[in-house]
ChimeraX commands (.cxc) that place a marker at each C-alpha (Angstrom):
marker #1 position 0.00,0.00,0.00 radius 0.5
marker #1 position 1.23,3.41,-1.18 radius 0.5
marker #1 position 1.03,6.18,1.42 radius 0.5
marker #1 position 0.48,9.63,0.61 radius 0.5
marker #1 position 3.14,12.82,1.13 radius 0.5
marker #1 position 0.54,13.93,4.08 radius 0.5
marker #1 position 0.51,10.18,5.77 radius 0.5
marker #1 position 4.25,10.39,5.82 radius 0.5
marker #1 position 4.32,14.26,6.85 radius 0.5
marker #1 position 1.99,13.49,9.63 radius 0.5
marker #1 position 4.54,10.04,10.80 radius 0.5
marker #1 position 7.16,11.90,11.10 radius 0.5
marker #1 position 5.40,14.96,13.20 radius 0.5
marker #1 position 4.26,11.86,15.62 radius 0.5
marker #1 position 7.47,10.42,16.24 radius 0.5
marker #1 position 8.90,13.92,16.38 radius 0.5
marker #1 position 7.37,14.39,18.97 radius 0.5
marker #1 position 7.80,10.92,20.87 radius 0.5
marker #1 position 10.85,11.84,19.95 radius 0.5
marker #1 position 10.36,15.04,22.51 radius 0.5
marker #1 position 8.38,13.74,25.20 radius 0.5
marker #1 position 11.35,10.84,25.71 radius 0.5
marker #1 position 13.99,13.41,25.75 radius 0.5
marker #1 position 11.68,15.41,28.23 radius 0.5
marker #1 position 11.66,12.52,30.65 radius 0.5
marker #1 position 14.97,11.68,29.88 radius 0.5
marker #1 position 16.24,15.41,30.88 radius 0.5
marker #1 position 14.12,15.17,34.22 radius 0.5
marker #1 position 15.79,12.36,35.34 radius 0.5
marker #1 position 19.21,13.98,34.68 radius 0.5
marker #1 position 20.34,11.14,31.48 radius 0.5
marker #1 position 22.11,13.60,29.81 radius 0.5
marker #1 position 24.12,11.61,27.41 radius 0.5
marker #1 position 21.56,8.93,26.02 radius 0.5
marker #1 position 22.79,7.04,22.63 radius 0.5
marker #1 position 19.45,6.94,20.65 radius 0.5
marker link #1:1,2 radius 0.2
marker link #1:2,3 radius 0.2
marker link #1:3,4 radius 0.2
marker link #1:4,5 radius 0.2
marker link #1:5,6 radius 0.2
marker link #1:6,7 radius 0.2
marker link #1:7,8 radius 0.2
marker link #1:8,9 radius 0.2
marker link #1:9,10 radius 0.2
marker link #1:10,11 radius 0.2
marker link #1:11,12 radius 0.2
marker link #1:12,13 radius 0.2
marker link #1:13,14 radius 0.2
marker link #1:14,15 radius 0.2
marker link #1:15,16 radius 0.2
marker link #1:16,17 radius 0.2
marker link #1:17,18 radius 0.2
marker link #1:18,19 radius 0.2
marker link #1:19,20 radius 0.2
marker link #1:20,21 radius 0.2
marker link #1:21,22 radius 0.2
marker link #1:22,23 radius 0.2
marker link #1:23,24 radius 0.2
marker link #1:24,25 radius 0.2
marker link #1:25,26 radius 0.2
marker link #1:26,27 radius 0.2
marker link #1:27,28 radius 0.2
marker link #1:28,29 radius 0.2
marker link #1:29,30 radius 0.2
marker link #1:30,31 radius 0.2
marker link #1:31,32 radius 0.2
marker link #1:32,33 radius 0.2
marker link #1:33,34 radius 0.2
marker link #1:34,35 radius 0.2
marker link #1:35,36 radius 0.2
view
């Protein structure tokens, strides 16, 4: 199944900002120097 440009735009929005809430957590708990 082909996706369209906008499926993929909005994918990569999402897991930017997984991407964000991990780092969030990751900042609160003082891991500084996490290897993604």
């Amino acid at each position: 199944m082909k996706r369209s440009k906008a499926d993929l735009i909005n994918y990569r929005i999402q897991r930017a900002f997984e991407s964000l809430d991990e780092a969030k957590i990751l900042a609160q708990k003082n891991h500084w120097n996490t290897v993604a």
